[in-house]
C-alpha positions as CSV (number, residue, x, y, z in Angstrom):
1,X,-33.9,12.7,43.8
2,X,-30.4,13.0,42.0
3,X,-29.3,9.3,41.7
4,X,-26.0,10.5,42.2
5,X,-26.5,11.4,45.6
6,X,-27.3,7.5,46.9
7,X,-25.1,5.5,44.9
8,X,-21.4,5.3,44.4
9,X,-21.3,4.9,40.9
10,X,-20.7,8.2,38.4
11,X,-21.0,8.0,34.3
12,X,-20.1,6.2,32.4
13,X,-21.1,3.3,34.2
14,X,-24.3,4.8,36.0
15,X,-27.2,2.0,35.1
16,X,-30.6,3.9,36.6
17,X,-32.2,6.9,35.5
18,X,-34.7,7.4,38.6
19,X,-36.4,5.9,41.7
20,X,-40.1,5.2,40.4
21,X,-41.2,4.3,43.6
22,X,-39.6,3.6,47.6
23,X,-41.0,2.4,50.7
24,X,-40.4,0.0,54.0
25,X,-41.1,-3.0,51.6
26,X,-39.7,-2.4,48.1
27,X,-37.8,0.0,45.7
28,X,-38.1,-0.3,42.6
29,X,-35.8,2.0,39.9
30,X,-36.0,2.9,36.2
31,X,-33.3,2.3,33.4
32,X,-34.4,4.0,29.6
33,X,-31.8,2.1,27.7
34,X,-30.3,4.0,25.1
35,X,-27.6,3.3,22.3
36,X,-24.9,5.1,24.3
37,X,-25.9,2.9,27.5
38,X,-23.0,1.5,28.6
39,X,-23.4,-2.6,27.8
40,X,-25.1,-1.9,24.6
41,X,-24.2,-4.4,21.4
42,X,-25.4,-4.1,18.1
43,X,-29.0,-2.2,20.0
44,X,-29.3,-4.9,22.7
45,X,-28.1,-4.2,26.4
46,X,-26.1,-6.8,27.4
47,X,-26.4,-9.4,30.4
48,X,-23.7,-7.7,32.2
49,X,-25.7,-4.6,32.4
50,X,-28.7,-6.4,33.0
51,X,-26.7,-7.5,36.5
52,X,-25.2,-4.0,36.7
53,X,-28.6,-2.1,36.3
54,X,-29.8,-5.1,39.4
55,X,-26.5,-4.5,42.0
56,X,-27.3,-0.2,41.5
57,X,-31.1,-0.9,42.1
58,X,-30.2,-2.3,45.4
59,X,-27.5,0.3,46.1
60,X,-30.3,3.1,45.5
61,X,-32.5,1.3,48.2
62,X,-30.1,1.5,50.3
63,X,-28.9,5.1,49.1
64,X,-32.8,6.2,49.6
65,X,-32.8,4.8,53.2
66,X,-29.7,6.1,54.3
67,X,-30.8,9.3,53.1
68,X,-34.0,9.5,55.0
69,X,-32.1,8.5,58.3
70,X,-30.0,11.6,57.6
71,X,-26.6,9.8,56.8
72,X,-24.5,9.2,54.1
73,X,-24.9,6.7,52.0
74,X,-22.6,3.6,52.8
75,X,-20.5,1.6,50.1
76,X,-21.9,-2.0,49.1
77,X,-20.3,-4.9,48.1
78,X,-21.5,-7.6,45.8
79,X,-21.2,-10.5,47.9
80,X,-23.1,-13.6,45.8
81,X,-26.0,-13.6,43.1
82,X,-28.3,-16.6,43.4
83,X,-30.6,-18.5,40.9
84,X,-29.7,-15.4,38.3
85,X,-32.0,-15.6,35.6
86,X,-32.3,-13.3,32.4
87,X,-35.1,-14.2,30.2
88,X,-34.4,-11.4,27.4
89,X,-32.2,-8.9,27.0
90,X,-33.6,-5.3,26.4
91,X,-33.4,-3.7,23.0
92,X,-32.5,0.2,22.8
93,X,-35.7,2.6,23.3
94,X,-37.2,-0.1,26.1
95,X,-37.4,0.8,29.2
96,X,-36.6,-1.2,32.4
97,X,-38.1,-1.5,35.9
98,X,-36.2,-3.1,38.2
99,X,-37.8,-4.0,41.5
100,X,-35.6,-4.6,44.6
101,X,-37.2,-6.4,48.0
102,X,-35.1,-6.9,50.9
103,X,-35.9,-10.1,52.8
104,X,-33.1,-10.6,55.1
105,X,-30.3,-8.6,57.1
106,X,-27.3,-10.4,59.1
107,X,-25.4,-7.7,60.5
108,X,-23.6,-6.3,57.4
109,X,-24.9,-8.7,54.7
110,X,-28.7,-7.9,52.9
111,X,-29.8,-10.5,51.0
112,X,-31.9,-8.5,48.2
113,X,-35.1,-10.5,45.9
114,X,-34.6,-8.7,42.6
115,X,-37.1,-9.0,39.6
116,X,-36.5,-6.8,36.1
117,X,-38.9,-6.1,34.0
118,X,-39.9,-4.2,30.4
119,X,-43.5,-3.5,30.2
120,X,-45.3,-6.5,32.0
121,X,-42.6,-9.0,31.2
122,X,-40.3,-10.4,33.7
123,X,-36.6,-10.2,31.9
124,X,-34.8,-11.0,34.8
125,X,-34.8,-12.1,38.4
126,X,-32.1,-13.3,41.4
127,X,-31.1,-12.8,44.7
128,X,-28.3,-10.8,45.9
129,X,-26.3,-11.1,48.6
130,X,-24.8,-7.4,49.5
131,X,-22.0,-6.7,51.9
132,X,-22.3,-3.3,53.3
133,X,-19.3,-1.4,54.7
134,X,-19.5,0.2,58.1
């Protein structure tokens, strides 16, 4: 699926390459990082993009599911990040998996569990609070 069609976000600042995999429990989204990535320093991807790559995981969930139910996908809203955590910041050439849980929804607010990792290794982990506009 063209990531394009599920999230808001266009170039430069688009921080996914794919969906890897999405169902009822989990999505979980795919980030090569490259030396033209947006956030990239001296061949390391930068905490902010580490956060930015997390907030567009959980916009594609949300883009996937919306998509299945046959509507558009609905702008999202950063609303808090919790216990954020980054380990390690990625170096060019690695490639990131970023997994995205939902485990709560009050009305227009999903709280989000987010892990990141390269390879086996946890990077990165929080939980986000997203404000979703009806």
């Amino acid at each position: 699926m063209d990531i394009k069609a599920i999230i808001p976000q266009r170039e430069p600042i688009i921080m996914i390459d794919k969906i890897v995999s999405h169902s009822e429990v989990k999505t979980i989204t795919s980030l090569v990082v490259k030396n033209t990535t947006l956030f990239v320093e001296e061949n390391i991807f930068q905490s902010s993009g580490v956060i930015e790559n997390i907030a567009q995981s959980s916009a594609a969930r949300m883009g996937m599911q919306t998509a299945e139910e046959g509507r558009k996908p609905l702008l999202g809203y950063i609303a808090s990040i919790k216990n954020l955590n980054i380990s390690r910041l990625p170096l060019v050439g690695e490639t990131i998996q970023t997994e995205i849980i939902v485990t709560n929804k009050i009305n227009n607010i999903i709280v989000v569990k987010a892990e990141s990792r390269v390879d086996d290794t946890i990077i990165a982990n929080c939980e986000l609070k997203v404000f979703i506009e009806i």
